[in-house]
Biopython code that builds the backbone (N, CA, C, O; Angstrom):
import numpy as np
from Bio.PDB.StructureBuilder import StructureBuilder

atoms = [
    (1, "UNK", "N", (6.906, 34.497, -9.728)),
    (1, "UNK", "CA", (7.303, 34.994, -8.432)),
    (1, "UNK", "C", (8.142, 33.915, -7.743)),
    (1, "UNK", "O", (7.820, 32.736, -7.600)),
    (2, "UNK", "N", (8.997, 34.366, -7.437)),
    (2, "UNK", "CA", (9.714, 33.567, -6.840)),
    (2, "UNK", "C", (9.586, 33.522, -5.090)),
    (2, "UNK", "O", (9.429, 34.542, -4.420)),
    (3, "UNK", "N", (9.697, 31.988, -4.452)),
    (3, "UNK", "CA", (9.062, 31.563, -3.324)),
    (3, "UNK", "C", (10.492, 31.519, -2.453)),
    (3, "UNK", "O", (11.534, 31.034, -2.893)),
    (4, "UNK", "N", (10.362, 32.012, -1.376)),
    (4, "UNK", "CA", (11.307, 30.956, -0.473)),
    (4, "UNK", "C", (11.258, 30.544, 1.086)),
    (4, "UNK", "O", (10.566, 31.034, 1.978)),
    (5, "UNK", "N", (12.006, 29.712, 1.135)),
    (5, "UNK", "CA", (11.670, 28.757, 2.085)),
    (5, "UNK", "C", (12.624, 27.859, 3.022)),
    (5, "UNK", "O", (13.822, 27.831, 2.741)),
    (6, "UNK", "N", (12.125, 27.088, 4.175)),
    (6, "UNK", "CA", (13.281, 26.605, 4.287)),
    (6, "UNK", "C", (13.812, 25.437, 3.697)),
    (6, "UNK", "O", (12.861, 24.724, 3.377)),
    (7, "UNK", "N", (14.873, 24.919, 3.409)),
    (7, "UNK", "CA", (15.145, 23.705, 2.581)),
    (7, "UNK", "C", (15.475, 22.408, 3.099)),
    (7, "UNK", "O", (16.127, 22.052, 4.080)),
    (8, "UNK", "N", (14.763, 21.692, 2.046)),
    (8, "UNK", "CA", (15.265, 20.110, 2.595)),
    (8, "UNK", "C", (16.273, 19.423, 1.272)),
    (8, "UNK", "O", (16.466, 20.082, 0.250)),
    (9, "UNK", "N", (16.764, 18.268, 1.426)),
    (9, "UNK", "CA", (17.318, 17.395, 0.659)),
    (9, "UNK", "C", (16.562, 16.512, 0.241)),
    (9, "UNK", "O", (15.482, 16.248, 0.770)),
    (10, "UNK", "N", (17.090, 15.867, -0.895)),
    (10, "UNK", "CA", (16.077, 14.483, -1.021)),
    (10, "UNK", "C", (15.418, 13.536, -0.298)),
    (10, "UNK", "O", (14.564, 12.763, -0.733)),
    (11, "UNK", "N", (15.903, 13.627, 1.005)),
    (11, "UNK", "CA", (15.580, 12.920, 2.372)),
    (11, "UNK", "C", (14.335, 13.283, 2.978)),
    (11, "UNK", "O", (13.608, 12.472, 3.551)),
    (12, "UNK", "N", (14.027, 14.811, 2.818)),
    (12, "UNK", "CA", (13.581, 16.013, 3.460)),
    (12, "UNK", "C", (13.794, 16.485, 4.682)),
    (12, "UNK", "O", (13.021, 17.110, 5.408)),
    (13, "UNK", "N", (14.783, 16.181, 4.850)),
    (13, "UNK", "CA", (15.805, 16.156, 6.098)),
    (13, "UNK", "C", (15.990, 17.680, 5.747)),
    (13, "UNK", "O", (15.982, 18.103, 4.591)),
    (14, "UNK", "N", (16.150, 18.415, 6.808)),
    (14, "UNK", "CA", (16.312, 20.007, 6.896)),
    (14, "UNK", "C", (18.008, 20.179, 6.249)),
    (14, "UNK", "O", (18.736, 19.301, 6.711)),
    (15, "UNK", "N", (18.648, 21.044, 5.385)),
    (15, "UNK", "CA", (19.368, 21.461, 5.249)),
    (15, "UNK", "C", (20.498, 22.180, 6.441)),
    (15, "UNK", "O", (20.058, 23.167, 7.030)),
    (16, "UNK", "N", (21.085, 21.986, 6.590)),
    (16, "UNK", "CA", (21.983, 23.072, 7.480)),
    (16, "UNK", "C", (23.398, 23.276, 6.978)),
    (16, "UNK", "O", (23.984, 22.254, 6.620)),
    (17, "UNK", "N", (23.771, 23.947, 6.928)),
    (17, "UNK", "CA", (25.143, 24.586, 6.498)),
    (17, "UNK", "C", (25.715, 25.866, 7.076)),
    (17, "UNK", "O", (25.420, 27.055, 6.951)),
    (18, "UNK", "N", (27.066, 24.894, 8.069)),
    (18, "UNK", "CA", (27.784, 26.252, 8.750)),
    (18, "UNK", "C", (26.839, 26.828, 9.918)),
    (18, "UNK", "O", (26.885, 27.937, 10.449)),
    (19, "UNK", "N", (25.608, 25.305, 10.264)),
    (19, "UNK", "CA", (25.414, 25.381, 11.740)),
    (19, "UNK", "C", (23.836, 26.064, 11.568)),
    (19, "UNK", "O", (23.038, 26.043, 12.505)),
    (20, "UNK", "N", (23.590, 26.522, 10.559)),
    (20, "UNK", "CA", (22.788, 27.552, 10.440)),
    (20, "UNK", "C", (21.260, 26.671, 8.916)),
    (20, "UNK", "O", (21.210, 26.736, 7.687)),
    (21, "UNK", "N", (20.738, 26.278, 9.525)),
    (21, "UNK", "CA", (19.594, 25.892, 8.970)),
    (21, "UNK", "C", (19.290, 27.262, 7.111)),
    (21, "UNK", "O", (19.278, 28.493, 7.114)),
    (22, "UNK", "N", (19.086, 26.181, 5.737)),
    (22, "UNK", "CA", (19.733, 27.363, 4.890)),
    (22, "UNK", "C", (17.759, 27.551, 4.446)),
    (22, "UNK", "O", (16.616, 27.160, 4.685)),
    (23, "UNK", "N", (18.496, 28.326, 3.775)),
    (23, "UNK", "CA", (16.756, 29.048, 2.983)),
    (23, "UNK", "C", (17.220, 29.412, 1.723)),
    (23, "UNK", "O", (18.361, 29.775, 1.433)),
    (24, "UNK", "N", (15.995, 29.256, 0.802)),
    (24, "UNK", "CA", (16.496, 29.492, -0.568)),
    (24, "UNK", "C", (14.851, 29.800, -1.191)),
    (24, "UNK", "O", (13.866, 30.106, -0.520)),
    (25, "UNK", "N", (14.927, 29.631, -2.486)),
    (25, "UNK", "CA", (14.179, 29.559, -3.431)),
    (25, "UNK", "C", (13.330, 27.837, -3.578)),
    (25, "UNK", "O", (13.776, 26.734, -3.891)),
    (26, "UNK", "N", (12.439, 28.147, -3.320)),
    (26, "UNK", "CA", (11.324, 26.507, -2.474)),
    (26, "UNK", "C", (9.870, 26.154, -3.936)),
    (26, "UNK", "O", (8.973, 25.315, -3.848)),
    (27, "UNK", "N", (10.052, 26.839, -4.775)),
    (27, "UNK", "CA", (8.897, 26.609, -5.613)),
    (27, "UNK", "C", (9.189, 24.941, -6.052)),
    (27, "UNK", "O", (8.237, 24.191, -5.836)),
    (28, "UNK", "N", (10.130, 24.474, -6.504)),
    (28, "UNK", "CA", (10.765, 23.105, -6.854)),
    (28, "UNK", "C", (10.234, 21.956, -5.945)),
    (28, "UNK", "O", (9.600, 20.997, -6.385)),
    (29, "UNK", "N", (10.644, 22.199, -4.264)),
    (29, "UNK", "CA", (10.374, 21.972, -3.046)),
    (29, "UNK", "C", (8.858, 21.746, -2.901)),
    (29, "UNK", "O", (8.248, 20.684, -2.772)),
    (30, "UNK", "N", (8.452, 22.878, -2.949)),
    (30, "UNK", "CA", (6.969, 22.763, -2.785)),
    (30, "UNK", "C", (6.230, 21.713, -3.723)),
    (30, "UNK", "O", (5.296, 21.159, -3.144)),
    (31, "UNK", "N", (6.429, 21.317, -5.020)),
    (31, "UNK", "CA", (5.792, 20.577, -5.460)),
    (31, "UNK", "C", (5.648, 19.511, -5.584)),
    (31, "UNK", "O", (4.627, 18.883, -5.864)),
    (32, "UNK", "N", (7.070, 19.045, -5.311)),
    (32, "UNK", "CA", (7.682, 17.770, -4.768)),
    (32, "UNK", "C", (6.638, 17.591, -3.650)),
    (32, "UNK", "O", (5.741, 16.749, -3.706)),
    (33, "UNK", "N", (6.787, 18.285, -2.827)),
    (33, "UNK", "CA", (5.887, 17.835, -1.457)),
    (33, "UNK", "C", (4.546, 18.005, -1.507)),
    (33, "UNK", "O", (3.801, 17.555, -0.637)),
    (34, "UNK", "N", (4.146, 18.661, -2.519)),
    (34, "UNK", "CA", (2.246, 18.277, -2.801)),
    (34, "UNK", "C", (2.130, 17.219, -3.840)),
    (34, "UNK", "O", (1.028, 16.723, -4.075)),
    (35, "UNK", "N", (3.215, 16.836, -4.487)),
    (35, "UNK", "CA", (3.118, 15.563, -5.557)),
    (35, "UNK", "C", (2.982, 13.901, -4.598)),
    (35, "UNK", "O", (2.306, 12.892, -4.800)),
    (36, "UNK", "N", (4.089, 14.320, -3.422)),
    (36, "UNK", "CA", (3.495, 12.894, -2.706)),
    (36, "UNK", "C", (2.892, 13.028, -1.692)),
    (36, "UNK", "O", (2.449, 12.015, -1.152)),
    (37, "UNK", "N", (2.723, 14.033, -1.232)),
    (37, "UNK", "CA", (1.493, 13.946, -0.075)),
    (37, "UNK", "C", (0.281, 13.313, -0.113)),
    (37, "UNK", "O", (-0.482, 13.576, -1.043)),
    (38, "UNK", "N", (-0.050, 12.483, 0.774)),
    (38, "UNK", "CA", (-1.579, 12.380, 0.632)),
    (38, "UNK", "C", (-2.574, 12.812, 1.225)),
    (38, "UNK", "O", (-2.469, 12.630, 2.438)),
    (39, "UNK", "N", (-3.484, 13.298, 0.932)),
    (39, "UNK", "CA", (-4.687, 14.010, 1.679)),
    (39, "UNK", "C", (-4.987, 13.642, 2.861)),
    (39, "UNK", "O", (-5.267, 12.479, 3.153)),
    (40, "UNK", "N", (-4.951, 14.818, 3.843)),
    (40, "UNK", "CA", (-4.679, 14.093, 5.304)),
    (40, "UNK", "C", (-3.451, 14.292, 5.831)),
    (40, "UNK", "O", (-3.566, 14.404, 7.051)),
    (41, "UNK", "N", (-2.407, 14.380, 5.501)),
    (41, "UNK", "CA", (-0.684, 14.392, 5.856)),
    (41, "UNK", "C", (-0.613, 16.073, 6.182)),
    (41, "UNK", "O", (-0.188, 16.266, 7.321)),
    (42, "UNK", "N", (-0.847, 16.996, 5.638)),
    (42, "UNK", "CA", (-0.975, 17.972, 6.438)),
    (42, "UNK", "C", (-1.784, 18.343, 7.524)),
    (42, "UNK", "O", (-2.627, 18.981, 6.893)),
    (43, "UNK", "N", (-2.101, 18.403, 8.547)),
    (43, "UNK", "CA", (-2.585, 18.771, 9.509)),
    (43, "UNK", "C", (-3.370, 20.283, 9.801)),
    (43, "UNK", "O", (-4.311, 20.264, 10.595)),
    (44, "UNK", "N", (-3.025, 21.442, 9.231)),
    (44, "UNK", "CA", (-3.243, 22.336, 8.714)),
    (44, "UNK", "C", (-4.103, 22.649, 7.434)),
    (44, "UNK", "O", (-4.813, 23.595, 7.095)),
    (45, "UNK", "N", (-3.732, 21.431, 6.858)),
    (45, "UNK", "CA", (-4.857, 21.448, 5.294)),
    (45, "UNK", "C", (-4.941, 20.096, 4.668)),
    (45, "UNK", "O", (-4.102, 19.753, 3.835)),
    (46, "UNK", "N", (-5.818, 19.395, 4.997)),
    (46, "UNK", "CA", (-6.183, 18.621, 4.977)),
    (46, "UNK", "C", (-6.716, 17.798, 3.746)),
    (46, "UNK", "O", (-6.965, 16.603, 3.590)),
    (47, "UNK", "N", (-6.793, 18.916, 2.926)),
    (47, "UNK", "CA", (-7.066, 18.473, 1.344)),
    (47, "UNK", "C", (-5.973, 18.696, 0.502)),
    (47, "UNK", "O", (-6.152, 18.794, -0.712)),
    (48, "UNK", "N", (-4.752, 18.797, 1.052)),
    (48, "UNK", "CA", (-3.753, 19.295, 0.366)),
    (48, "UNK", "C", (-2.500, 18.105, -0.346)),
    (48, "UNK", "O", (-1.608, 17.763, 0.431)),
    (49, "UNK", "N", (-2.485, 17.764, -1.184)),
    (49, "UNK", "CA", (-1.753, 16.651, -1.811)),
    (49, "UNK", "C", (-2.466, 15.496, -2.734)),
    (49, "UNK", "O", (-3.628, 15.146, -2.529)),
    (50, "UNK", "N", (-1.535, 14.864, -3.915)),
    (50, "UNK", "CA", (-1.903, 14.848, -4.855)),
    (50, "UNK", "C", (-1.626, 13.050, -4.767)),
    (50, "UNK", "O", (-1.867, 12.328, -5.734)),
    (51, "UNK", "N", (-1.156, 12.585, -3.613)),
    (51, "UNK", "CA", (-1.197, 11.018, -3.544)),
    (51, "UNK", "C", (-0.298, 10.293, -4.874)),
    (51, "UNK", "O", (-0.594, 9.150, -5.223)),
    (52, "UNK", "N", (0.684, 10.969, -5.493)),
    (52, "UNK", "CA", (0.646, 10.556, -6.359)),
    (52, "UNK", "C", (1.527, 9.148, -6.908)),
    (52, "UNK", "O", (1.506, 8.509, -7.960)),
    (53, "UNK", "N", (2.146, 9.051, -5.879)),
    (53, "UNK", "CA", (2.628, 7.281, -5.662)),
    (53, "UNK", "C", (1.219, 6.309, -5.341)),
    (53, "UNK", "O", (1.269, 5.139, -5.723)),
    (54, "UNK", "N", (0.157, 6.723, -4.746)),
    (54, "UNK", "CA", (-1.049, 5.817, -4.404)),
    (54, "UNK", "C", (-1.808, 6.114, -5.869)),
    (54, "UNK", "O", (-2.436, 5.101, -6.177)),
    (55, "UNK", "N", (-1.925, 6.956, -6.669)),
    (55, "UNK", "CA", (-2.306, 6.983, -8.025)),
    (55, "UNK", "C", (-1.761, 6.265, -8.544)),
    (55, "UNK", "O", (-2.280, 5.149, -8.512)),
    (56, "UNK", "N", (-0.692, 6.356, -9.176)),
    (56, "UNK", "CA", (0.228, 5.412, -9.990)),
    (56, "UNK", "C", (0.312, 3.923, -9.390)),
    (56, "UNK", "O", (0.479, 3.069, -10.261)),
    (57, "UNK", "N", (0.226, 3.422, -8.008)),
    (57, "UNK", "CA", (-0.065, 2.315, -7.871)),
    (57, "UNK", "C", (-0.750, 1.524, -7.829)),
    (57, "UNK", "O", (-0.529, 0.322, -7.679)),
    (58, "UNK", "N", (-2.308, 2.411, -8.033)),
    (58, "UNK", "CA", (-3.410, 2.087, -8.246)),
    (58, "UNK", "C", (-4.275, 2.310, -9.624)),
    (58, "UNK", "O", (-5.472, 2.525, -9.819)),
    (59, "UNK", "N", (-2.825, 2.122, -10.740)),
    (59, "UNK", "CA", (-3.357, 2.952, -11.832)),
    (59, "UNK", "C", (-4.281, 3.575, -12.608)),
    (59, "UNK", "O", (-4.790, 3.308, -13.697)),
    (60, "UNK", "N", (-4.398, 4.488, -11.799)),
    (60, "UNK", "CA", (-5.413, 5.597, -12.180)),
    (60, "UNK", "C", (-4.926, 6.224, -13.692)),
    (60, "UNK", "O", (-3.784, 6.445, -14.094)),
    (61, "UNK", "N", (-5.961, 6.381, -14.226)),
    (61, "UNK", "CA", (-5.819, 6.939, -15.414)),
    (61, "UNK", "C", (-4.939, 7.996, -15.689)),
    (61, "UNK", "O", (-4.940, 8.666, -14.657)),
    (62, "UNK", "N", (-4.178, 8.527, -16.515)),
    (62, "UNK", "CA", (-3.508, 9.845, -16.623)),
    (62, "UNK", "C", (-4.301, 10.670, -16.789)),
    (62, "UNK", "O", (-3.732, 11.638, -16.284)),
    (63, "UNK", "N", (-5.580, 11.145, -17.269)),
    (63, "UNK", "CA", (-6.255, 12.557, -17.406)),
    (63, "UNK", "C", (-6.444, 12.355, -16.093)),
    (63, "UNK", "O", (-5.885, 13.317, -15.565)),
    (64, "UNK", "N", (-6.886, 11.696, -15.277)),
    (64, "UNK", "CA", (-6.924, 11.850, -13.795)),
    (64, "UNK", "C", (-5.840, 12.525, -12.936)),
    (64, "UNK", "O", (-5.906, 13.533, -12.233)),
    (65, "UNK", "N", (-4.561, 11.465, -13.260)),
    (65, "UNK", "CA", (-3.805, 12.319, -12.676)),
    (65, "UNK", "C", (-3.385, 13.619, -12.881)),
    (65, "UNK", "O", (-2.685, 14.168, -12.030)),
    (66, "UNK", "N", (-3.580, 13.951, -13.476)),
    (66, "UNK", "CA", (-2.687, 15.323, -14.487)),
    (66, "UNK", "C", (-3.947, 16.203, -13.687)),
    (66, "UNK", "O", (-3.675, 16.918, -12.723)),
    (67, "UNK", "N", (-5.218, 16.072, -14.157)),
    (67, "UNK", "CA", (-6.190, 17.153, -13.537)),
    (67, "UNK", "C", (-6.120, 17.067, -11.917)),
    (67, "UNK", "O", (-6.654, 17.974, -11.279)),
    (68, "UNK", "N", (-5.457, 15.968, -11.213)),
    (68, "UNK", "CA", (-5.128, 16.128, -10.019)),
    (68, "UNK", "C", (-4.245, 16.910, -9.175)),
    (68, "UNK", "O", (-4.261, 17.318, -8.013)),
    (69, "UNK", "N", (-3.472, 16.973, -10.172)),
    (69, "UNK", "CA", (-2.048, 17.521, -10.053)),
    (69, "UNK", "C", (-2.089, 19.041, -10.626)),
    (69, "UNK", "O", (-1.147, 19.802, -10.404)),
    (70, "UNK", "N", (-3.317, 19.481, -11.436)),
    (70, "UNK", "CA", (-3.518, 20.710, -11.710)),
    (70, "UNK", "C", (-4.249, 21.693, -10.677)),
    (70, "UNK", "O", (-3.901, 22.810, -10.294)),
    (71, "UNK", "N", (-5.326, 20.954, -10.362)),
    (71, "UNK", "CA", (-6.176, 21.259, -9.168)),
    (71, "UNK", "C", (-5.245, 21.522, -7.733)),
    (71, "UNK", "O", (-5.753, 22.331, -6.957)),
    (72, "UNK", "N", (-4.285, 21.077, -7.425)),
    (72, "UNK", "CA", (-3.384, 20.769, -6.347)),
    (72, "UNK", "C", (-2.235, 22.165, -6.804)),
    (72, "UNK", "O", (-1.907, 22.765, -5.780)),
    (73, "UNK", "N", (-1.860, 22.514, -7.551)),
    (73, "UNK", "CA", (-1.075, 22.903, -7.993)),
    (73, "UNK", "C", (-1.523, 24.696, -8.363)),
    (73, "UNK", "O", (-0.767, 25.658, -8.222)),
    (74, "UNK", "N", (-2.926, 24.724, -8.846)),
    (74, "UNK", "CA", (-3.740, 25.959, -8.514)),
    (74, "UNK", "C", (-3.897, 26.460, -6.997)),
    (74, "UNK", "O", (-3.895, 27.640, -6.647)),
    (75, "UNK", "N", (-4.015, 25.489, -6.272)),
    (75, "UNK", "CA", (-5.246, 25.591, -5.171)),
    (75, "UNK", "C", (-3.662, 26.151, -4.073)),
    (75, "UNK", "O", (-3.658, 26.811, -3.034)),
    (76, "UNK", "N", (-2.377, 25.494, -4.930)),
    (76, "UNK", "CA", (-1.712, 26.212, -4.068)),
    (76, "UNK", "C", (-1.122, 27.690, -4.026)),
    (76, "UNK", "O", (-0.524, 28.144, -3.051)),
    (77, "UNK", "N", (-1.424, 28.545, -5.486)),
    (77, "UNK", "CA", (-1.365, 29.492, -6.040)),
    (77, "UNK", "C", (-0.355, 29.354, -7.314)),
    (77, "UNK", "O", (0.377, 30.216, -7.800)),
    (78, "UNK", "N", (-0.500, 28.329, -7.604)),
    (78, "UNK", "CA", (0.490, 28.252, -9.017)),
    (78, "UNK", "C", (-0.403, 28.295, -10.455)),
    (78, "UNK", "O", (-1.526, 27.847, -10.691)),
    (79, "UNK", "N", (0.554, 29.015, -11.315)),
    (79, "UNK", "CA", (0.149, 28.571, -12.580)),
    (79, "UNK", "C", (0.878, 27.811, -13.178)),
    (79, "UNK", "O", (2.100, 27.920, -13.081)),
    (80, "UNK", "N", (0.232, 26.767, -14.011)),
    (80, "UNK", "CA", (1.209, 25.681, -14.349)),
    (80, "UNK", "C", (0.979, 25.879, -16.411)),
    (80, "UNK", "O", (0.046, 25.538, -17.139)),
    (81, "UNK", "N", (2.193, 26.508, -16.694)),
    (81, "UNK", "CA", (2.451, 25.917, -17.829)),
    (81, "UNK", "C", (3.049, 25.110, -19.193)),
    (81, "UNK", "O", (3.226, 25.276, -20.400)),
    (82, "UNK", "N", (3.215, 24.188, -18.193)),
    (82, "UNK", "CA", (3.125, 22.586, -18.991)),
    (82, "UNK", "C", (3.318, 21.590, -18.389)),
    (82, "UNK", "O", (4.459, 21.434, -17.952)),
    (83, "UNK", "N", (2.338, 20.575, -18.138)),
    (83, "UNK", "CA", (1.834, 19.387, -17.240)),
    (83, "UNK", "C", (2.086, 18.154, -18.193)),
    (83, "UNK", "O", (1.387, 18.238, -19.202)),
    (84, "UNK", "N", (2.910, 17.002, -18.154)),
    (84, "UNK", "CA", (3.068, 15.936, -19.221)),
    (84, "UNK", "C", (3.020, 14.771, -18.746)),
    (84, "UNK", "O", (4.028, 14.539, -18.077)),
    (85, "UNK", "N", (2.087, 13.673, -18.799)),
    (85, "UNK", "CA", (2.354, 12.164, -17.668)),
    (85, "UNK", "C", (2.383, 11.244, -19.522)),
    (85, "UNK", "O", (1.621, 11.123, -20.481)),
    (86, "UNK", "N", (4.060, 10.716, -19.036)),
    (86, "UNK", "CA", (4.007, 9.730, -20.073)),
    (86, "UNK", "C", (3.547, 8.730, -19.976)),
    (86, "UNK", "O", (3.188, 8.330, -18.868)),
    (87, "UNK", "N", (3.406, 8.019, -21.038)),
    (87, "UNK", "CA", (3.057, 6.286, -20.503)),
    (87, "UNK", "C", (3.708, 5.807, -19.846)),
    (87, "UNK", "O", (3.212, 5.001, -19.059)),
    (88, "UNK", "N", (4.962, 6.015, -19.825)),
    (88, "UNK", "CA", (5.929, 5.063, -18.788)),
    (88, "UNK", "C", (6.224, 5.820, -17.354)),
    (88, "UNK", "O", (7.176, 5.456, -16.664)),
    (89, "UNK", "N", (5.430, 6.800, -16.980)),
    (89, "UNK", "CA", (4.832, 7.061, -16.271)),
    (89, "UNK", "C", (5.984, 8.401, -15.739)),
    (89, "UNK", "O", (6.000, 9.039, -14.686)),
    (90, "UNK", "N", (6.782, 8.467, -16.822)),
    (90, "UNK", "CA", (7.281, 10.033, -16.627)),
    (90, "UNK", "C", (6.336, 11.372, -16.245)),
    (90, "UNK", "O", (5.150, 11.505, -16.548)),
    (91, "UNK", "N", (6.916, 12.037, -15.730)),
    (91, "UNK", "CA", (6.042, 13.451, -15.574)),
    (91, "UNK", "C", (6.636, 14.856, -15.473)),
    (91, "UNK", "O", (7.434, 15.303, -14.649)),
    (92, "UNK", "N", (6.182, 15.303, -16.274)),
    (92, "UNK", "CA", (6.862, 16.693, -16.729)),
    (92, "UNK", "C", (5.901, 17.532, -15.910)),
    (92, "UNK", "O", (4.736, 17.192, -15.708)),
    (93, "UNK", "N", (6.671, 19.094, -15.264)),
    (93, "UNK", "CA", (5.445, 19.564, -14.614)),
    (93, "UNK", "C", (6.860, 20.920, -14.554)),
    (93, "UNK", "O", (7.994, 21.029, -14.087)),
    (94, "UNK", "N", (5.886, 21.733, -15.346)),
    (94, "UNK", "CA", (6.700, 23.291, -15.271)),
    (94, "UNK", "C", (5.415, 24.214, -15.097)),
    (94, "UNK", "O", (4.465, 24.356, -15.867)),
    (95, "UNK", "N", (5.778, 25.073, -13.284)),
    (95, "UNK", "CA", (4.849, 25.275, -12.702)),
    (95, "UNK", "C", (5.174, 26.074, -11.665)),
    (95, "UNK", "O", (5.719, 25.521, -10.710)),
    (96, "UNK", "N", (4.928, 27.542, -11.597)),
    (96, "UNK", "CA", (5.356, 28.973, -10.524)),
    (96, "UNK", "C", (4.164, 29.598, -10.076)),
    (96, "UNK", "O", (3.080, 29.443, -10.638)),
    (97, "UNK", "N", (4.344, 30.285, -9.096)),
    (97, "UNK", "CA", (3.758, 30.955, -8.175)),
    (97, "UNK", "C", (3.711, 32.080, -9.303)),
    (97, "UNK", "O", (4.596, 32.530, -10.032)),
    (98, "UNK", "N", (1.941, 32.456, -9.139)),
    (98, "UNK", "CA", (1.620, 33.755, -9.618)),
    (98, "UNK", "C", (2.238, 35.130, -8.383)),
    (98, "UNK", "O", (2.321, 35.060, -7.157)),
    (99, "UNK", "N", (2.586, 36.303, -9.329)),
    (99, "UNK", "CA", (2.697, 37.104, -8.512)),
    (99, "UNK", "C", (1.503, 37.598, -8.033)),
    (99, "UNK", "O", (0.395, 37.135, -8.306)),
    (100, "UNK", "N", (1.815, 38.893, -7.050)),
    (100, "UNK", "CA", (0.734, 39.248, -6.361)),
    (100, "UNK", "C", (-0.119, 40.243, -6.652)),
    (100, "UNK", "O", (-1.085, 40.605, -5.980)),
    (101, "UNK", "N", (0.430, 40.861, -8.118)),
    (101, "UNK", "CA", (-0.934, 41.315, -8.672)),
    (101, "UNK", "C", (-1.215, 40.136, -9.850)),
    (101, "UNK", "O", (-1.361, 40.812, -10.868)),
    (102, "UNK", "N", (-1.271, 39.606, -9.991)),
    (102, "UNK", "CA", (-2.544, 38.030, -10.696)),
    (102, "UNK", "C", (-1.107, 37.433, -11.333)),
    (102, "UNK", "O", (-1.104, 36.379, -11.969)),
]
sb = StructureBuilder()
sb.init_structure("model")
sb.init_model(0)
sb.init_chain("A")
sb.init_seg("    ")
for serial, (resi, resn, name, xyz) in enumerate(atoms, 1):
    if name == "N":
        sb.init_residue(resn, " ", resi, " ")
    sb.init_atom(name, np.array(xyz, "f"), 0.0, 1.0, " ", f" {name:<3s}", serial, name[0])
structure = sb.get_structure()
């Protein structure tokens, strides 16, 4: 299912184009922003984010992270299929919104 939303840049600076704040397709977006959030940073949901610069700097194990990042990634209605943390601390993460019948 495809999500959308409003958009940011790498900055997360709001998009605007032609004056007019843009909207698009946000599933990409969204995970980016539960990958570095840390618990607490939403205000609204409070358990929501996966810390994952404070993981990696605190090197936490990879089955840790990965089941962190799965849990985070469910809980936001996604199914994720295929989650990869390399040793060199790459991370693969191919991962969409279920539709709304399951």
């Amino acid at each position: 299912m495809k999500v959308f939303d409003l958009l940011t840049d790498g900055e997360d600076d709001l998009v605007v184009r032609g004056g007019d704040l843009e909207i698009g397709e946000s599933t990409e977006q969204h995970q980016r922003h539960i990958l570095i959030s840390e618990k607490g940073w939403w205000r609204g949901s409070p358990l929501v984010g996966v810390g994952l610069r404070s993981m990696l700097l605190d090197d936490a194990p990879g089955a840790v992270v990965s089941a962190e990042i799965q849990e985070q990634m469910e809980l936001d209605g996604m199914t994720i299929s295929q989650l990869a943390l390399s040793t060199d601390g790459q991370l693969y993460l191919l991962a969409s919104y279920k539709d709304e019948n399951g």
